[in-house]
N, C-alpha and C positions, 0 to 999 in steps of 0.2 A: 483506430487507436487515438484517434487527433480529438475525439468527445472526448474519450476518457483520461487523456493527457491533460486536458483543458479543464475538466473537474480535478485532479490532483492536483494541476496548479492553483487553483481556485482554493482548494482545501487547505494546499501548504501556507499561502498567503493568510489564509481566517487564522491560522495558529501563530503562526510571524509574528500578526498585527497584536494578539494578544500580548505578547511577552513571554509568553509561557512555551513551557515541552507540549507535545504532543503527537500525534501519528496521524495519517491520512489511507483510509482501508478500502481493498477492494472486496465487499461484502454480496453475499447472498441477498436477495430482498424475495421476500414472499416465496412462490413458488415457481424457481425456473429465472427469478429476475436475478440484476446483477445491478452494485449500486456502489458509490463510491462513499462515505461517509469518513469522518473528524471527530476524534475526541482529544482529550487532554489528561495529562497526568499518565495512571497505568489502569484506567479504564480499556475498552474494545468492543468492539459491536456487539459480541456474542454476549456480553456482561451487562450488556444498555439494552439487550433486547431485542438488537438492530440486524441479526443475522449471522453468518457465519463465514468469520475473514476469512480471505482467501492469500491475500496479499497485501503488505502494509507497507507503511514509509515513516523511517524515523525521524521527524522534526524537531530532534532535541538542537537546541544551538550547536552544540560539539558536534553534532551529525554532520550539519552542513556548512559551519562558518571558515572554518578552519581550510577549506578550498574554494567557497561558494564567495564567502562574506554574506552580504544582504541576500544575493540575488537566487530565491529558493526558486524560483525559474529555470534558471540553468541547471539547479539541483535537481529539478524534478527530472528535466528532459536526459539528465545523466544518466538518474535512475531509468527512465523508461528505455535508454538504449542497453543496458548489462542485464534485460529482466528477460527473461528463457519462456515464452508468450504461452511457447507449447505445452510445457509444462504446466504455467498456472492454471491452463483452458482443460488440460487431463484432469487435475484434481478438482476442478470446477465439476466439469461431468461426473467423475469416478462421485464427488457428495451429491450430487443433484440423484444418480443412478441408485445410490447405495442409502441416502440418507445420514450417512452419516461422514462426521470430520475426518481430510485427509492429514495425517502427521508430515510434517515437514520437518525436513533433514537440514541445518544449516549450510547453503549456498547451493540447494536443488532445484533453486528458481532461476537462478543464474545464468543467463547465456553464454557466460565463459566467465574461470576461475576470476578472483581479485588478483589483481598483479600484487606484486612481494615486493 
């Protein structure tokens, strides 16, 4: 996980630097591959062409400033500790297997609920 920590970090920064909202996705690439890609606004991979999210990250300032400030490093690495690995990697397979999109349930990626 420490590549692909290291590419969302990398991603959250490319969107930061702009100014702008944006996400950072963990997408499908080709067949069988898995790739981390950034867009901006309410674009997403699957809309760009760029394959099929699996799992995204919101980089809208509200997302993360409000606990983070600047530092979407810590933000990333928060995300990647509350994110339910099992899970992403089941629906990973379940689309690779079946071809097609798995629906996701608000906080089914989760490795334990958000506190209250």
């Amino acid at each position: 996980e420490d590549g692909l920590q290291a590419a969302f970090v990398a991603g959250a920064k490319k969107v930061a630097a702009s100014g702008g909202d944006g996400w950072v996705w963990l997408n499908s690439v080709g067949r069988g591959g898995v790739g981390v890609s950034v867009t901006t606004g309410e674009s997403n991979p699957l809309a760009e062409g760029n394959g099929v999210p699996f799992l995204c990250l919101d980089l809208a300032k509200a997302a993360y400033a409000p606990q983070f400030g600047e530092d979407v490093e810590a933000y990333v690495s928060s995300f990647f500790n509350v994110i339910n690995w099992r899970r992403v990697s089941a629906n990973y397979l379940q689309f690779t297997t079946n071809n097609t999109p798995v629906p996701c349930v608000q906080g089914d990626l989760l490795a334990a609920p958000p506190a209250s």
